[in-house]
C-alpha positions, -999 to +999 in steps of 0.1 A: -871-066-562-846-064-587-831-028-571-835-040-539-812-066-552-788-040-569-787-022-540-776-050-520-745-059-537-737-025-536-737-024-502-722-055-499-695-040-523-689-009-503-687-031-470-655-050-487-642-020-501-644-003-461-627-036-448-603-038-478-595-002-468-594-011-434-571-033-431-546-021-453-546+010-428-544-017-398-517-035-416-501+000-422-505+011-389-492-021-374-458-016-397-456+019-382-460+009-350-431-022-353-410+006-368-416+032-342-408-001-311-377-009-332-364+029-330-371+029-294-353-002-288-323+008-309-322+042-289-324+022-258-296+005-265-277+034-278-283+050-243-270+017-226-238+015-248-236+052-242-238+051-207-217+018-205-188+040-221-196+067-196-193+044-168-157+028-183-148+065-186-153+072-152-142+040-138-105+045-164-106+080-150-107+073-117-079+048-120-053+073-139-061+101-122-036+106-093-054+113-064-022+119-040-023+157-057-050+166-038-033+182-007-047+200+022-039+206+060-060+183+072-050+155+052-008+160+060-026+158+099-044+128+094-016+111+073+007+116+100-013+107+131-026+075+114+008+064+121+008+069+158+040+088+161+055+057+142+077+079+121+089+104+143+103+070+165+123+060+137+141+088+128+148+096+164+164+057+165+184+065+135+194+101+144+208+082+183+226+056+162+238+078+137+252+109+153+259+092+191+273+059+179+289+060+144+296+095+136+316+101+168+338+070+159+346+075+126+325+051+114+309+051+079+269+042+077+253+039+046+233+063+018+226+102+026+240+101+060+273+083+048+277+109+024+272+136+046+293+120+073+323+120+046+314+158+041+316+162+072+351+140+080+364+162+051+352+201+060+334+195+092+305+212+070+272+198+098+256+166+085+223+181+091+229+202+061+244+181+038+216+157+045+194+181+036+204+198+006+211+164-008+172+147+002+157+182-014+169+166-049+161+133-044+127+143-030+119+152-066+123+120-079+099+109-050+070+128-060+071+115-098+071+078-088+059+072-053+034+098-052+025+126-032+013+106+001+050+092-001+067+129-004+049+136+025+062+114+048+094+120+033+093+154+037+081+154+074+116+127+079+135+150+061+127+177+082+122+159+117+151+138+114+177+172+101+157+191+133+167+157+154+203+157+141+209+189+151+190+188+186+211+149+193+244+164+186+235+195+207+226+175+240+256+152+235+282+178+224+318+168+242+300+133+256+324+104+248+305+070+243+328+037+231+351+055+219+378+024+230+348-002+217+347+007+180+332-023+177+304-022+196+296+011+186+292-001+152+268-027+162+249-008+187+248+027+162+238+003+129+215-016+147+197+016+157+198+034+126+181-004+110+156-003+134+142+036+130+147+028+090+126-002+097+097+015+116+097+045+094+092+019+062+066+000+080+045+033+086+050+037+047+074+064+052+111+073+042+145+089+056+150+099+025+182+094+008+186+057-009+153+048+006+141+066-018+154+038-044+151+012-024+111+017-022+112+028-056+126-007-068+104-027-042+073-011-054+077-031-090+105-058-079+100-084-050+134-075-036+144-070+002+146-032+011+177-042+029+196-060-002+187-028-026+206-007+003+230-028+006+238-028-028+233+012-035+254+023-002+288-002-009+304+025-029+295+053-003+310+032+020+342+025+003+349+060-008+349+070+028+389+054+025+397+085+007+396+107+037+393+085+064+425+065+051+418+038+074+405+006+063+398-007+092+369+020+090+361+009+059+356-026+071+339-016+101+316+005+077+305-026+059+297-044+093+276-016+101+262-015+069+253-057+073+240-050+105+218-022+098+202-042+068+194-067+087+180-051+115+157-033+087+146-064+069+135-083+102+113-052+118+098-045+077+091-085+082+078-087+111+050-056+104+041-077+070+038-110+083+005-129+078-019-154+091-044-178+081-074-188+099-097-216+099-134-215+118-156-238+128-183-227+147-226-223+150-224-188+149-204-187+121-227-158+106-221-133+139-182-142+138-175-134+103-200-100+103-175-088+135-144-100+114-157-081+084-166-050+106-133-047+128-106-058+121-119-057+082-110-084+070-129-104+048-143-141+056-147-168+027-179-198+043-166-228+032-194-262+027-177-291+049-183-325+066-174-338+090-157-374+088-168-392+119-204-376+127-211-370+088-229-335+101-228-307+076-208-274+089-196-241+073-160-235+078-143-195+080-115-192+061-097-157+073-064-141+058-051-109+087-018-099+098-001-112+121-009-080+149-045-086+141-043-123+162-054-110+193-085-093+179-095-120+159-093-147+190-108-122+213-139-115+194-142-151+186-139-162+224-168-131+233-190-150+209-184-183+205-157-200+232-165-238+219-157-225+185-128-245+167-098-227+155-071-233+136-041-208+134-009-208+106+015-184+089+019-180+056+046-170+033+028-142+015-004-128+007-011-109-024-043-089-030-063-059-015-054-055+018-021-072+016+010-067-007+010-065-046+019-088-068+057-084-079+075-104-103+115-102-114 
């Protein structure tokens, strides 16, 4: 009985000793595992942050890298019929005004052509050239700060408004035009050279000379393309006394140059003028998809009330240019004709899709 006893305890010994043993290994195994859960989580966060950086890396490097020096056929094709033959329109305007109105009458214009015009007055060296030979330099200066879309254009007015010079003075060689009206030949030949500047700047391209500077300082500045010219192209015009030796050129220069500043600031205007829109319609959710598809232009639902029947509505508020109107009311009328609309300009709109913030 008594070993039986003994044998017991023993037993009951071993048993403790097994579950001591036991659940130190548990309790070991446990401490392992919590260790091993903590690595894992600490390596997936290090893969987080590391791909977090790889993302801000990507995102920083797409920002500073300058994609304009990618440069193939196919893009100087598409860059150029985006515009719709905008460009070549302008520099044929400004060639007309340039070498049929002013140039014929001694009268001074402004920038690269003014200088060339002097040149010209001087050694009856052809404009086109000096025009030229003087944008190749400046064209340099392009391509560091405006970029390579920018060159382009420049480039392609370079060359099609020097081919255009040369073609203009060709088919009018010997024709007299105002040559009793000095007047009117300044305002008819400045208001023509404004107006191609003015169409070739709206299709984001350049004539070259101090367009160059004027879009270089109203990229970071918010002042008027025409004041920087005017400003730049003063002394051009007032050296022209020094061969002309007529100051009643030299005045009619500076009418010219007025007028031609002008002309460019209104059609620039004009191309970047805004509008607002507010909607009120049912269908509020078919309107602003077709707004965001065509003309894309994005549509902000605004929660309203309406005072006198208290019912709720959702309200489109829509920011487009001005030469998007007619799409905007058309598509609204093909959904929606009970729809309420209200129209307004607006000074300026700054953001994607519109101008960039500049301040002095």
């Amino acid at each position: 009985m008594q070993e039986a006893q003994k044998q017991v305890d023993a037993g009951k010994i071993a048993l403790d000793e097994a579950s001591a043993q036991l659940t130190k290994n548990q309790i070991e195994g446990i401490l392992q595992l919590s260790e091993a859960t903590a690595q894992l989580a600490d390596a997936k966060n290090q893969l987080a942050q590391g791909q977090s950086q790889l993302d801000a890396a990507k995102d920083s490097a797409k920002e500073s890298a300058d994609l304009d020096q990618i440069l193939t056929v196919d893009m100087l094709g598409n860059l150029l019929a985006a515009q719709n033959f905008s460009m070549p329109a302008g520099y044929v305007g400004e060639g007309v005004g340039w070498t049929v109105f002013l140039l014929p009458n001694d009268i001074t214009t402004g920038g690269v052509p003014g200088i060339a015009s002097i040149v010209y007055w001087a050694t009856g060296f052809p404009v086109q050239y000096t025009y030229f030979s003087i944008n190749f330099f400046l064209l340099l200066l392009a391509l560091k700060l405006l970029g390579l879309k920018f060159c382009i254009k420049t480039i392609f007015g370079v060359f099609t408004l020097t081919f255009f010079l040369s073609v203009i003075q060709k088919l009018t060689a010997g024709f007299g035009l105002l040559h009793d009206q000095p007047f009117m030949a300044c305002v008819i030949g400045a208001s023509f050279c404004g107006g191609g500047i003015g169409v070739a700047f709206s299709a984001n391209g350049s004539t070259g000379g101090t367009d160059i500077i004027a879009a270089i300082i109203n990229k970071y500045r918010d002042i008027t393309l025409g004041r920087v010219v005017l400003i730049c192209d003063m002394i051009i015009i007032s050296s022209s006394y020094f061969v002309l030796k007529d100051w009643e050129k030299v005045v009619y220069g500076f009418v010219t140059l007025y007028i031609c500043s002008f002309v460019l600031d209104q059609v620039v205007n004009s191309a970047r003028q805004s509008v607002q829109f507010f909607i009120i319609s049912n269908k509020y959710e078919e309107i602003g998809r077709h707004i965001n598809e065509y003309p894309h232009r994005g549509v902000t639902i605004i929660n309203a009330t309406g005072f006198y029947t208290g019912r709720e509505v959702k309200m489109m508020f829509v920011l487009a240019k001005k030469r998007e109107s007619p799409i905007i009311f058309r598509l609204i009328k093909d959904i929606d004709p009970n729809a309420f609309v209200s129209q307004s300009a607006v000074i300026g709109v700054y953001g994607e899709g519109f101008d960039h913030i500049k301040v002095k």
